[in-house]
C-alpha positions as CSV (number, residue, x, y, z in Angstrom):
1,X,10.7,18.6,-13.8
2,X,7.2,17.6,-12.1
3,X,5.5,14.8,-13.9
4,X,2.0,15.6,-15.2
5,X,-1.0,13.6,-14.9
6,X,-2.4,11.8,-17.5
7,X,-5.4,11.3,-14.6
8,X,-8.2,12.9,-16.1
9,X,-11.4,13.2,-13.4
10,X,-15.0,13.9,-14.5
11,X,-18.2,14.4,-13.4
12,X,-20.7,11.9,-14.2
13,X,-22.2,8.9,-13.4
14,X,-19.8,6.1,-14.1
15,X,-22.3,3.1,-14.7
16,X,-23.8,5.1,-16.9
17,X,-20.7,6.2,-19.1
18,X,-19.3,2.5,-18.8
19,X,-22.5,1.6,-21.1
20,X,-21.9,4.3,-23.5
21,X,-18.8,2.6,-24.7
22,X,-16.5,5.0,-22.3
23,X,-14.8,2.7,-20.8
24,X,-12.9,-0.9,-21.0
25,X,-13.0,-1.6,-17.7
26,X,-14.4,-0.1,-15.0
27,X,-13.3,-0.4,-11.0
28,X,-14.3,0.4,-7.7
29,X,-13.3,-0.9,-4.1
30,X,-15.0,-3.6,-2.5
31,X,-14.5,-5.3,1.4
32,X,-13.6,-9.2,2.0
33,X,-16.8,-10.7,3.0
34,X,-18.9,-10.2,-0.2
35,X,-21.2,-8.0,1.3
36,X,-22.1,-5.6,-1.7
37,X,-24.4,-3.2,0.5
38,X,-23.8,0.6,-0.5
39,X,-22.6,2.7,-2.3
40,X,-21.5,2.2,-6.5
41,X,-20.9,-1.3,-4.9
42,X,-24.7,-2.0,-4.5
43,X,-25.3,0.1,-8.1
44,X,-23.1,-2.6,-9.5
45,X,-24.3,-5.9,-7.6
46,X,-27.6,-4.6,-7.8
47,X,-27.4,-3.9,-12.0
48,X,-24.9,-7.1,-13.0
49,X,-25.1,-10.1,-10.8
50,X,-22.7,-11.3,-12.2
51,X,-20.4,-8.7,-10.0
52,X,-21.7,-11.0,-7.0
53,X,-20.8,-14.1,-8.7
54,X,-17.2,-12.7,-9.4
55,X,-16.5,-12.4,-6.1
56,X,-17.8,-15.9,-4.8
57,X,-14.9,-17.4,-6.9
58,X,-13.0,-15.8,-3.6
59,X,-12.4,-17.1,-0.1
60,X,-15.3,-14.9,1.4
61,X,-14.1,-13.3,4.7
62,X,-10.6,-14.4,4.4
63,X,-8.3,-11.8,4.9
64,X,-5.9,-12.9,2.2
65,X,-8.4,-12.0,-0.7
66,X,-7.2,-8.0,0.6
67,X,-5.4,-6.3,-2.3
68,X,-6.5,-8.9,-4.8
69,X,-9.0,-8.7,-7.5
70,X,-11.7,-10.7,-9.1
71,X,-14.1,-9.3,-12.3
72,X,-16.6,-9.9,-14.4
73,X,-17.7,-8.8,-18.2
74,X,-20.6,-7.3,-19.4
75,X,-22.0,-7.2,-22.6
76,X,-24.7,-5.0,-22.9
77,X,-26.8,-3.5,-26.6
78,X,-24.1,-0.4,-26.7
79,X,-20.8,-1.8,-25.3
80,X,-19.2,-4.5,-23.8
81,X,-16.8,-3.4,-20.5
82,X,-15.1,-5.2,-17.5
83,X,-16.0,-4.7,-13.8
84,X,-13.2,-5.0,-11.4
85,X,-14.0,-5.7,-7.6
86,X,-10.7,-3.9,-6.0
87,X,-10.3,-5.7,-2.6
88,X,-9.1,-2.9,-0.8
89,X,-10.7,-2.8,2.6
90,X,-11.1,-6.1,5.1
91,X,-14.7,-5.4,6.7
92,X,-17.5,-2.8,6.1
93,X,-18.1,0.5,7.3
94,X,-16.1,4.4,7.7
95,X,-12.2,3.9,8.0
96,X,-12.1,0.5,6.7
97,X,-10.1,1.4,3.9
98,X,-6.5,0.0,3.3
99,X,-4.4,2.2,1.2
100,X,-1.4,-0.9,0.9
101,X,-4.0,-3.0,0.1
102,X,-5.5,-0.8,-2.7
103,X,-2.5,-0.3,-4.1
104,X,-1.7,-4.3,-4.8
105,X,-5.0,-4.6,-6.3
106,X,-4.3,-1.2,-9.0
107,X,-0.8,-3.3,-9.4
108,X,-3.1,-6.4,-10.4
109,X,-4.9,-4.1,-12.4
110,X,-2.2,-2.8,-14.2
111,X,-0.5,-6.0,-15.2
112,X,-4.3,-7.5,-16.4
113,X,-5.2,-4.6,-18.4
114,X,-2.5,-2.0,-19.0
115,X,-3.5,-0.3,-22.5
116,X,-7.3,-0.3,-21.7
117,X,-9.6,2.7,-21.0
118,X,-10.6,2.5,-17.4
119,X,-13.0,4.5,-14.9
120,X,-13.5,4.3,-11.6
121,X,-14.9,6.5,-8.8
122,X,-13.0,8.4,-6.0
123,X,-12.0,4.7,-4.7
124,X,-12.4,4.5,-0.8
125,X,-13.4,7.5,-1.0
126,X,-17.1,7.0,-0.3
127,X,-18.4,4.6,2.1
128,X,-15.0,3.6,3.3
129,X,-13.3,7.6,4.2
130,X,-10.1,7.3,2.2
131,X,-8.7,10.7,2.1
132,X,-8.8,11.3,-2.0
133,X,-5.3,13.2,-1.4
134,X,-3.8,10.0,-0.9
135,X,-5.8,7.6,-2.8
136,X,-5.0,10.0,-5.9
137,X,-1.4,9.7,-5.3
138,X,-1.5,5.7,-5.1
139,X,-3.5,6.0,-8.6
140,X,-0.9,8.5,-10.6
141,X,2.1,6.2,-9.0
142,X,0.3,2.7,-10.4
143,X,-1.5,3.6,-13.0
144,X,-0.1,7.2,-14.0
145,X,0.8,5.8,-17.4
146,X,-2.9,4.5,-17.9
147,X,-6.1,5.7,-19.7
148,X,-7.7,6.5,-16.5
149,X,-10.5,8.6,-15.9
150,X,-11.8,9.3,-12.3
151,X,-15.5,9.9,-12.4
152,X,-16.5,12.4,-9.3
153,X,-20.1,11.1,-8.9
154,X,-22.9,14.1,-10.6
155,X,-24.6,14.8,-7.4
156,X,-21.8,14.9,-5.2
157,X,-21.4,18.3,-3.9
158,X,-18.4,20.7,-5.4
159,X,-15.1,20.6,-3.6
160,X,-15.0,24.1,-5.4
């Protein structure tokens, strides 16, 4: 019998349905050397600083810090949500991504915040040229039993 997703993806702008109350914690995928320069990445860093200070409590540009985690919590006037920094890619740029290395840090998430509602975007996926197929895959087998909702960016063009 072939398992069904509980995955549920969405178009939307993730930020913005994080400080509706959507979500408990929110993700996305972020390189070793703190560099926060496109992407939801820069949305984040630029919107809560406190992103930036979550991830100088890392070794910056150490390669260990790949598939690890660090976060921050926000507490804005409609709802109070984590922000995850997923370590899944060592430097900058198109085909940095590490798919191991994103796994360990959904693993991390898992065992920090199993039972919450979390978002994220098509992880990699952007800036970094993950192929979704896969990056999907690695998300159903770590956190298929989650309350995860994949937001597909609103002005991303249709796959359809």
């Amino acid at each position: 019998m072939e398992k069904v997703s509980k995955i549920k993806e969405v178009v939307g702008d993730l930020i913005e349905m994080a400080e509706k109350g959507n979500f408990d914690v929110i993700l996305h995928q972020a390189n070793c050397h703190g560099v926060f320069g496109g992407g939801i990445a820069l949305q984040l860093a630029t919107q809560y600083p406190e992103v930036i200070e979550a991830d100088r409590t890392t070794k910056r540009s150490d390669r260990s810090k790949l598939g690890s985690i660090s976060y921050c919590h926000i507490n804005t006037k409609e709802s109070n949500f984590t922000i995850v920094n997923c370590y899944g890619q060592y430097n900058l740029g198109p085909k940095e991504h590490d798919y191991n290395a994103l796994r360990s840090c959904l693993k991390e998430v898992k065992s920090r915040f199993a039972g919450k509602r979390l978002g994220m975007p098509k992880l990699a996926c952007g800036l970094a040229g993950a192929d979704y197929t896969i990056v999907k895959q690695i998300i159903e087998e770590e956190l298929g039993e989650e309350d995860v909702t994949v937001v597909v960016w609103k002005y991303e063009p249709s796959e359809h």
